[in-house]
C-alpha atoms as an extended CHARMM CRD file, in Angstrom:
* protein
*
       187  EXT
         1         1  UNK       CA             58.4980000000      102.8430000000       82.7870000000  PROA      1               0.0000000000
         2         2  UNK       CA             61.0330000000      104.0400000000       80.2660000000  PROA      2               0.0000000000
         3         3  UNK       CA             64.7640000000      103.5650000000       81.9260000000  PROA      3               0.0000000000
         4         4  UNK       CA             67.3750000000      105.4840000000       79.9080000000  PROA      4               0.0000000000
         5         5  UNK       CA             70.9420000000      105.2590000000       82.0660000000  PROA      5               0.0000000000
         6         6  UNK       CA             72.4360000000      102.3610000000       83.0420000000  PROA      6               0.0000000000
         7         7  UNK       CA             73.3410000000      102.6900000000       87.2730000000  PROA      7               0.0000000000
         8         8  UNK       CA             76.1380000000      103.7150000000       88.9040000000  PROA      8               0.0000000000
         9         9  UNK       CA             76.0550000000      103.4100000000       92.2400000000  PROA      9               0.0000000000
        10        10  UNK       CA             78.6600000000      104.0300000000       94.7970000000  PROA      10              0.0000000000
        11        11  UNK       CA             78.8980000000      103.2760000000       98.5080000000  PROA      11              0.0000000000
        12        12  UNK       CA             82.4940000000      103.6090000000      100.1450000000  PROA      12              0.0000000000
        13        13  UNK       CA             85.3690000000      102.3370000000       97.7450000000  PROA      13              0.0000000000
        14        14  UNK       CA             82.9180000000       99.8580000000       96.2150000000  PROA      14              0.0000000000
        15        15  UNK       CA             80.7300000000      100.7990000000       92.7860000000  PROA      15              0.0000000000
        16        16  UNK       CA             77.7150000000       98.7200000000       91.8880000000  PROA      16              0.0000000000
        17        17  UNK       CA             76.7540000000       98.8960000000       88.2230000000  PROA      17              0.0000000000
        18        18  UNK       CA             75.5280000000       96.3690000000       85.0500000000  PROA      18              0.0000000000
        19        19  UNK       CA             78.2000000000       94.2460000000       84.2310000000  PROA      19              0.0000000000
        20        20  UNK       CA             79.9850000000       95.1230000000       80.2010000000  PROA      20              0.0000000000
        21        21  UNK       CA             80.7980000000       92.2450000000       77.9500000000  PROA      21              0.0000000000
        22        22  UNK       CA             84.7430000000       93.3380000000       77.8500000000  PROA      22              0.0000000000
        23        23  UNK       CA             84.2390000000       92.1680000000       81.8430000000  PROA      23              0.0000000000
        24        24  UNK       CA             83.0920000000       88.6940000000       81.4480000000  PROA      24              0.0000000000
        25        25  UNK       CA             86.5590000000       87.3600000000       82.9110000000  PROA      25              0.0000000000
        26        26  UNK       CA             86.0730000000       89.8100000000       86.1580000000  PROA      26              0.0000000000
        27        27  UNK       CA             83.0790000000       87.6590000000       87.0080000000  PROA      27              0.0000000000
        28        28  UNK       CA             84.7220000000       83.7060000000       85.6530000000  PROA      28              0.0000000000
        29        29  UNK       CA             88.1210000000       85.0390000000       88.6760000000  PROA      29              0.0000000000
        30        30  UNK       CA             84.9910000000       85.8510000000       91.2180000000  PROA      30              0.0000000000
        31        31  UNK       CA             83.0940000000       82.3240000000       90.4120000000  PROA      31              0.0000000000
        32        32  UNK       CA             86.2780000000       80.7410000000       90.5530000000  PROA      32              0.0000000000
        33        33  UNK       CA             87.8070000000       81.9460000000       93.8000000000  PROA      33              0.0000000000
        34        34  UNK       CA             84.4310000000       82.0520000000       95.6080000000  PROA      34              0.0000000000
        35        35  UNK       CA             83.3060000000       78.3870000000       94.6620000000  PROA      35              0.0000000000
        36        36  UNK       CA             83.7890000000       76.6910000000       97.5090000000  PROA      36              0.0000000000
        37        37  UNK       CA             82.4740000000       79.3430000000       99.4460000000  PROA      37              0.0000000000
        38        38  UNK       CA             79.0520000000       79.6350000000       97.7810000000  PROA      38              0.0000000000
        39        39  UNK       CA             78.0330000000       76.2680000000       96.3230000000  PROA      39              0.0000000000
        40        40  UNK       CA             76.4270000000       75.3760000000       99.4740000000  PROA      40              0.0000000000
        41        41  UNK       CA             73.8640000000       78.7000000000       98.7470000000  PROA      41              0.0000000000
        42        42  UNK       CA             73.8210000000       78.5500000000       94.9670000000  PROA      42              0.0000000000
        43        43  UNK       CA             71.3010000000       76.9290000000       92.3910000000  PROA      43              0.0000000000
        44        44  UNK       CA             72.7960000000       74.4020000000       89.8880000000  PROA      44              0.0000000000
        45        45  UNK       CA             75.2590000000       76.0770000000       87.3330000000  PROA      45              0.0000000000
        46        46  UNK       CA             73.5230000000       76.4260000000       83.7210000000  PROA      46              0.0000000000
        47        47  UNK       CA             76.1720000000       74.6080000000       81.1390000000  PROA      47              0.0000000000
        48        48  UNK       CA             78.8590000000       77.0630000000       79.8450000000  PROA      48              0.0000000000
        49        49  UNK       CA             78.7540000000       79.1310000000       83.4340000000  PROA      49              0.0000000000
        50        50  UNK       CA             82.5370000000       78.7220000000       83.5620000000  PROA      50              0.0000000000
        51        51  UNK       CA             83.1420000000       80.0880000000       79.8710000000  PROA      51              0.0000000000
        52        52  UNK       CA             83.8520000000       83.6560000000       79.2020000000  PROA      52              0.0000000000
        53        53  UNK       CA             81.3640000000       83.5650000000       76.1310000000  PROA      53              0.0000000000
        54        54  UNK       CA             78.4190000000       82.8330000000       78.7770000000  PROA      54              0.0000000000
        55        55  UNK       CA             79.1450000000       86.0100000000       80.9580000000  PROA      55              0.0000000000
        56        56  UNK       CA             79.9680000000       88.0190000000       78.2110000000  PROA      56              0.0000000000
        57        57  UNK       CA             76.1830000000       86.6350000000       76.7480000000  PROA      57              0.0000000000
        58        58  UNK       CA             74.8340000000       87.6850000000       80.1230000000  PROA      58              0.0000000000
        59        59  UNK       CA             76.1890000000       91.3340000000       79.9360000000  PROA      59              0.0000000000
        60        60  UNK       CA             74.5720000000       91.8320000000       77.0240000000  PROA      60              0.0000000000
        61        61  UNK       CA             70.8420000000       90.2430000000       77.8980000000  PROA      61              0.0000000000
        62        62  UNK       CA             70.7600000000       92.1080000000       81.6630000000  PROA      62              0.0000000000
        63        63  UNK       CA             71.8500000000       95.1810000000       79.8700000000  PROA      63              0.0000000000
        64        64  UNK       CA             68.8060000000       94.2840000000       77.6050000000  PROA      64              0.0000000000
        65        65  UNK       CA             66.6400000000       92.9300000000       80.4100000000  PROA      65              0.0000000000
        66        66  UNK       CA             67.2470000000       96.4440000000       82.4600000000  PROA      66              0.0000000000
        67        67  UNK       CA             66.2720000000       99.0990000000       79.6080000000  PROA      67              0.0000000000
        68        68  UNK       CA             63.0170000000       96.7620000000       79.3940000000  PROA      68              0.0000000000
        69        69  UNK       CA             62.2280000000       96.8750000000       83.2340000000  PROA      69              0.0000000000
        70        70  UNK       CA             62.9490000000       93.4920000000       83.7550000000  PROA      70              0.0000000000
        71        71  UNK       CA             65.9540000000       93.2660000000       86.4250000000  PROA      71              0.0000000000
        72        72  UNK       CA             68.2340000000       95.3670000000       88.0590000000  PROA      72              0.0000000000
        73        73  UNK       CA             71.6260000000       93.0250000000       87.9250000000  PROA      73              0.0000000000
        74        74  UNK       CA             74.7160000000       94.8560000000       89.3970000000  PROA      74              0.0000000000
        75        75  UNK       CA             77.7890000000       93.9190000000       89.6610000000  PROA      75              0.0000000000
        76        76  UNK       CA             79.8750000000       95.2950000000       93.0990000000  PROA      76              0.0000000000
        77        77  UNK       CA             83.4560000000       96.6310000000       91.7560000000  PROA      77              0.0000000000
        78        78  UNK       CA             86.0320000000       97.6120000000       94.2810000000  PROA      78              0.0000000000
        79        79  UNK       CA             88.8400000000       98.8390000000       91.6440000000  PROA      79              0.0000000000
        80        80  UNK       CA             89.3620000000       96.3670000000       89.0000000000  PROA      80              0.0000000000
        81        81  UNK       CA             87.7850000000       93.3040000000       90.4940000000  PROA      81              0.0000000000
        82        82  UNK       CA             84.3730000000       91.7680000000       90.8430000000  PROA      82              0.0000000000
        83        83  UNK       CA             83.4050000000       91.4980000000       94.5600000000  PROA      83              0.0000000000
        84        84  UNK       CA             80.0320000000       90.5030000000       95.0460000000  PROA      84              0.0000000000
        85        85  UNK       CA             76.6300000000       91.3280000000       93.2750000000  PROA      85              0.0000000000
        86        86  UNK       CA             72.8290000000       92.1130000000       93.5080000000  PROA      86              0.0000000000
        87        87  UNK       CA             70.3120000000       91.0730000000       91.2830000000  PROA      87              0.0000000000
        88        88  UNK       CA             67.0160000000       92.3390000000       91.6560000000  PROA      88              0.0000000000
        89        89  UNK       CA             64.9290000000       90.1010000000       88.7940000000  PROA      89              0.0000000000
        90        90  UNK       CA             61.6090000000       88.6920000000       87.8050000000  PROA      90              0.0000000000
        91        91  UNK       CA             60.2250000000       92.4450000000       87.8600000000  PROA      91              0.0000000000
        92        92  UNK       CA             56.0810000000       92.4490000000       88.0510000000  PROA      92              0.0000000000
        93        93  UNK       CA             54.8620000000       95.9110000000       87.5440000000  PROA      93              0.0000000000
        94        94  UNK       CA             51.0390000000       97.0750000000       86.8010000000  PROA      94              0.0000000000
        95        95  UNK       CA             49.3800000000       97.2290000000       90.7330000000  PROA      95              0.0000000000
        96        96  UNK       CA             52.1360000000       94.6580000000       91.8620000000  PROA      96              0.0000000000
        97        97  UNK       CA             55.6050000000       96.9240000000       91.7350000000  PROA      97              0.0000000000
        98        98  UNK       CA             57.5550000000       93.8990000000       93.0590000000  PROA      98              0.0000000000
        99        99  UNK       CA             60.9920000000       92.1090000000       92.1830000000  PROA      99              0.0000000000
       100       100  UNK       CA             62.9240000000       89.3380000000       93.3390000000  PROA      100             0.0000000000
       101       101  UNK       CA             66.6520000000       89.8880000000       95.2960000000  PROA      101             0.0000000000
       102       102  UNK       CA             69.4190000000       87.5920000000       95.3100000000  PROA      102             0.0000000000
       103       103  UNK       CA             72.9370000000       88.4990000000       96.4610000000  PROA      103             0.0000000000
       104       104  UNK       CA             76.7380000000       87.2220000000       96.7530000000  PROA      104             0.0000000000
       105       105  UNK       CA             79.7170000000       88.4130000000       98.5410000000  PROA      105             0.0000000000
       106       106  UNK       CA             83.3770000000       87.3610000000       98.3560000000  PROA      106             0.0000000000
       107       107  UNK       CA             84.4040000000       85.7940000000      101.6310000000  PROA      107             0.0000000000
       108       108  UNK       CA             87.0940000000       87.8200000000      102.3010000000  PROA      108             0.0000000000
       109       109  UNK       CA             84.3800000000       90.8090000000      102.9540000000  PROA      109             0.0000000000
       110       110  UNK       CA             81.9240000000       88.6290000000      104.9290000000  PROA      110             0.0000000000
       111       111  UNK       CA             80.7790000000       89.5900000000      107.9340000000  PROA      111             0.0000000000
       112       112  UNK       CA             82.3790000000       93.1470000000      107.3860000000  PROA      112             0.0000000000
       113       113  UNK       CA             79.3530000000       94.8970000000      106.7130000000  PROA      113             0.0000000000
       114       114  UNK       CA             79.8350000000       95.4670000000      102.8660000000  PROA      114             0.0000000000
       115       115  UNK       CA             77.0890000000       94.2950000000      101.8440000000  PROA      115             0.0000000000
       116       116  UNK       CA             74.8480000000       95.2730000000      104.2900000000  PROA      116             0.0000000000
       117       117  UNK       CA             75.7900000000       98.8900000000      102.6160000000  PROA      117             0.0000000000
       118       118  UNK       CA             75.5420000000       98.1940000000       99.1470000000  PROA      118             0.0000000000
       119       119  UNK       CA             71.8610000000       96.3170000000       99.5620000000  PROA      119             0.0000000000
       120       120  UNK       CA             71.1690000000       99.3400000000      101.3350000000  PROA      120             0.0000000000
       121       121  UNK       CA             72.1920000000      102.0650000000       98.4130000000  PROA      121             0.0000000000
       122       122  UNK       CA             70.3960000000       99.2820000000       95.8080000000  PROA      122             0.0000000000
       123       123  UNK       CA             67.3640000000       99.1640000000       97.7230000000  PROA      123             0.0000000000
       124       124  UNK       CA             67.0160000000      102.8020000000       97.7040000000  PROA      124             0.0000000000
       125       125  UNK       CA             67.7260000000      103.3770000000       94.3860000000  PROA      125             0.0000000000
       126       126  UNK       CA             65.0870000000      100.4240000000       93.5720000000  PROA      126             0.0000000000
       127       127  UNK       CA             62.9670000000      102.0660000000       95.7020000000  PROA      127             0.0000000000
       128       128  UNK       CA             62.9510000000      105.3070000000       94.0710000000  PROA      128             0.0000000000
       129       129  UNK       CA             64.1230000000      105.7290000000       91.1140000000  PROA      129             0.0000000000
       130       130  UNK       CA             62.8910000000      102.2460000000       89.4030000000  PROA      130             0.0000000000
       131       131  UNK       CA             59.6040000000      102.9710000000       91.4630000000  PROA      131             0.0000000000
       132       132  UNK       CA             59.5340000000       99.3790000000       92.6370000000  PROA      132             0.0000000000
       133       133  UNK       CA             57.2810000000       99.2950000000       95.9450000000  PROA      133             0.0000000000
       134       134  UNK       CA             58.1520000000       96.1840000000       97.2410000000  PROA      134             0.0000000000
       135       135  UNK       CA             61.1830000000       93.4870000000       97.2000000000  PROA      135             0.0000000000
       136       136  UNK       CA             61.0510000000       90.0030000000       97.4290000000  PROA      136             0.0000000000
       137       137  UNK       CA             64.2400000000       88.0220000000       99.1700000000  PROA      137             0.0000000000
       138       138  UNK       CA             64.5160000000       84.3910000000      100.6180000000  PROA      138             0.0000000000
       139       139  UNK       CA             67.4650000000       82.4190000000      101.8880000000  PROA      139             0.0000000000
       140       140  UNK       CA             67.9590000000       78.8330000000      103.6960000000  PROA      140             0.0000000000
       141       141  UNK       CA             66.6710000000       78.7920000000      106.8810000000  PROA      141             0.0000000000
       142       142  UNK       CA             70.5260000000       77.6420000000      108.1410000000  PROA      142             0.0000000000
       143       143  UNK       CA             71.9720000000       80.8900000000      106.2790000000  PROA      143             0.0000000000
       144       144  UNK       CA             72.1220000000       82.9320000000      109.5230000000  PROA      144             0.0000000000
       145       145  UNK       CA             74.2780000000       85.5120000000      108.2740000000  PROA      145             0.0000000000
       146       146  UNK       CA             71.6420000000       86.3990000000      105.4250000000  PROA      146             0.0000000000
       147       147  UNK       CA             68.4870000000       85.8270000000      107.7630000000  PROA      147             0.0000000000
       148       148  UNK       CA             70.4380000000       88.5160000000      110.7120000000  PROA      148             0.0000000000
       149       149  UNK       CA             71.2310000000       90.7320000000      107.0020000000  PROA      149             0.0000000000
       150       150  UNK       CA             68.0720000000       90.8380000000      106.2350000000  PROA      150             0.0000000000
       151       151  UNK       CA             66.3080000000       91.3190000000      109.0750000000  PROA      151             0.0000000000
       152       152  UNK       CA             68.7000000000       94.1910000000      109.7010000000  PROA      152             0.0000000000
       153       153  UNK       CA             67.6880000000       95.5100000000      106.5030000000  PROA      153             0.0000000000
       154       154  UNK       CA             64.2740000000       95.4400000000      107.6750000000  PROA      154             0.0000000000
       155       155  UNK       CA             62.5570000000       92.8560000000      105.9530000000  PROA      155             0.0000000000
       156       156  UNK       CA             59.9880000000       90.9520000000      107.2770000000  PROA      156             0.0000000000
       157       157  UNK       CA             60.2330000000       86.8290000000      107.3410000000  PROA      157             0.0000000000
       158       158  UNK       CA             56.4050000000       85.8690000000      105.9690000000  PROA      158             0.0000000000
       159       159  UNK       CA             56.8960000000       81.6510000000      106.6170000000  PROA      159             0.0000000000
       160       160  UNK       CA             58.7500000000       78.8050000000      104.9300000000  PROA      160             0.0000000000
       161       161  UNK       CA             58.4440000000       77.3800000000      101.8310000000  PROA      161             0.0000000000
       162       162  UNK       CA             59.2280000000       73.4930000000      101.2470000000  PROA      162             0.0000000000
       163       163  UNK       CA             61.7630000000       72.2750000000       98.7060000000  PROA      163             0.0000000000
       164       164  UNK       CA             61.4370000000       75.4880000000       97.1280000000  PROA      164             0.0000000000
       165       165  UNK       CA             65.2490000000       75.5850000000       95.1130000000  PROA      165             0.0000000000
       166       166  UNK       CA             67.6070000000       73.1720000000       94.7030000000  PROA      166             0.0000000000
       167       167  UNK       CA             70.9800000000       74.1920000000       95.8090000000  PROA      167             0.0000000000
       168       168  UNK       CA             73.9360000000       71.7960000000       96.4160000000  PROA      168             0.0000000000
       169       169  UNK       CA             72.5830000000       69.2090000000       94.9850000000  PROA      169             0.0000000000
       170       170  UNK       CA             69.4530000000       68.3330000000       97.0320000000  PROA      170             0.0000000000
       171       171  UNK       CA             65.9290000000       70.7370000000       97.2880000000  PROA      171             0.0000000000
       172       172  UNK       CA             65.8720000000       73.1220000000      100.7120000000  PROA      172             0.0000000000
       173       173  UNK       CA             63.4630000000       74.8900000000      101.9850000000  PROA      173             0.0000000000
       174       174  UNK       CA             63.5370000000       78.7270000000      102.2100000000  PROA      174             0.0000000000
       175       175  UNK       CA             62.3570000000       81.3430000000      104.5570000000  PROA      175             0.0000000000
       176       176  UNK       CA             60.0550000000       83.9670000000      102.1610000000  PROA      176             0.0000000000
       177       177  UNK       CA             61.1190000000       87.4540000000      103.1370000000  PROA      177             0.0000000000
       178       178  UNK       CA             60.3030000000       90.8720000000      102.1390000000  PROA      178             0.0000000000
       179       179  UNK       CA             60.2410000000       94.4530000000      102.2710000000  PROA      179             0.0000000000
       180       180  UNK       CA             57.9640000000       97.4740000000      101.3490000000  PROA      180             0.0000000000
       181       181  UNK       CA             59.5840000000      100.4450000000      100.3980000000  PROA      181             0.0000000000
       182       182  UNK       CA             59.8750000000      103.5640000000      102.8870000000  PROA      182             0.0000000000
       183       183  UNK       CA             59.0930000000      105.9630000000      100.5260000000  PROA      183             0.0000000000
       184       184  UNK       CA             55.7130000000      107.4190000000       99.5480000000  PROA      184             0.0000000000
       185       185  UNK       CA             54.1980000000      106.0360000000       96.1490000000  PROA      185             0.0000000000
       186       186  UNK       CA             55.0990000000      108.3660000000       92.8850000000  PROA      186             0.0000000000
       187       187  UNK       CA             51.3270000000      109.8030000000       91.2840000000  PROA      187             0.0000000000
């Protein structure tokens, strides 16, 4: 699949779209502020992740990875400031049509139904105009919030897998989720 435009997706006052090199710092004031509220969630950070060279790097290869069907990283906006994102990666196309989702929200929007909206604009778009027919997401069994998301969102919990990603400093399990898109297949 040849993708030509870059998204821009909007849902209330919030805009979800690829992240531009010139807004490397947004994301650095997001990471920092949000710390303490998602390291218990989040992998290991990669050396450099608090340096604006690394995000402005990042722009760049997801802006790469996207226009060769790789991932789908986007960045929610509301105004001038980074609020969250969605990152649908590791795309597998041929008879497979799947991708991985992983997602973040500042905590003064938890619980408030924000993302809940914006997953459910990315989804669709995903769904039909990347062509993607299914979506991978799992979370920490303890992560009620995301399990009671998802499950809202309609995916469907498929088991547990055992020490699948370290986060915080020790391997946790995960509960393997996913969902098949609504919409009939493109010929």
């Amino acid at each position: 699949m040849m993708i030509k435009t870059f998204p821009k997706l909007s849902v209330d006052n919030f805009e979800l779209r690829l992240l531009q090199k010139t807004e490397a710092g947004l994301v650095l004031n997001f990471n920092k502020k949000n710390e303490e509220h998602l390291k218990r969630w989040d992998p290991p950070k990669p050396e450099g992740f608090d340096t604006k060279h690394y995000w402005e790097e990042k722009a760049l290869l997801w802006r790469k990875e996207f226009l060769e069907d790789q991932s789908c990283r986007l960045i929610i906006f509301k105004e001038d400031s980074m609020v969250g994102s969605i990152n649908f990666t590791n795309f597998e196309r041929g008879p497979f049509q799947n991708a991985r989702l992983g997602y973040k929200i500042c905590s003064s929007l938890e619980g408030q139904g924000v993302m809940s909206a914006c997953l459910r604009t990315a989804l669709d778009y995903v769904f039909k105009d990347l062509s993607l027919h299914r979506v991978e997401a799992n979370c920490i069994p303890h992560n009620h919030r995301s399990r009671a998301l998802l499950k809202r969102l309609g995916f469907v919990e498929h088991g547990i897998a055992k020490d699948y990603l370290m986060i915080d400093g020790r391997w946790q399990d995960h509960v393997l989720t996913s969902l098949v898109t609504p919409f009939k297949a493109k010929k």
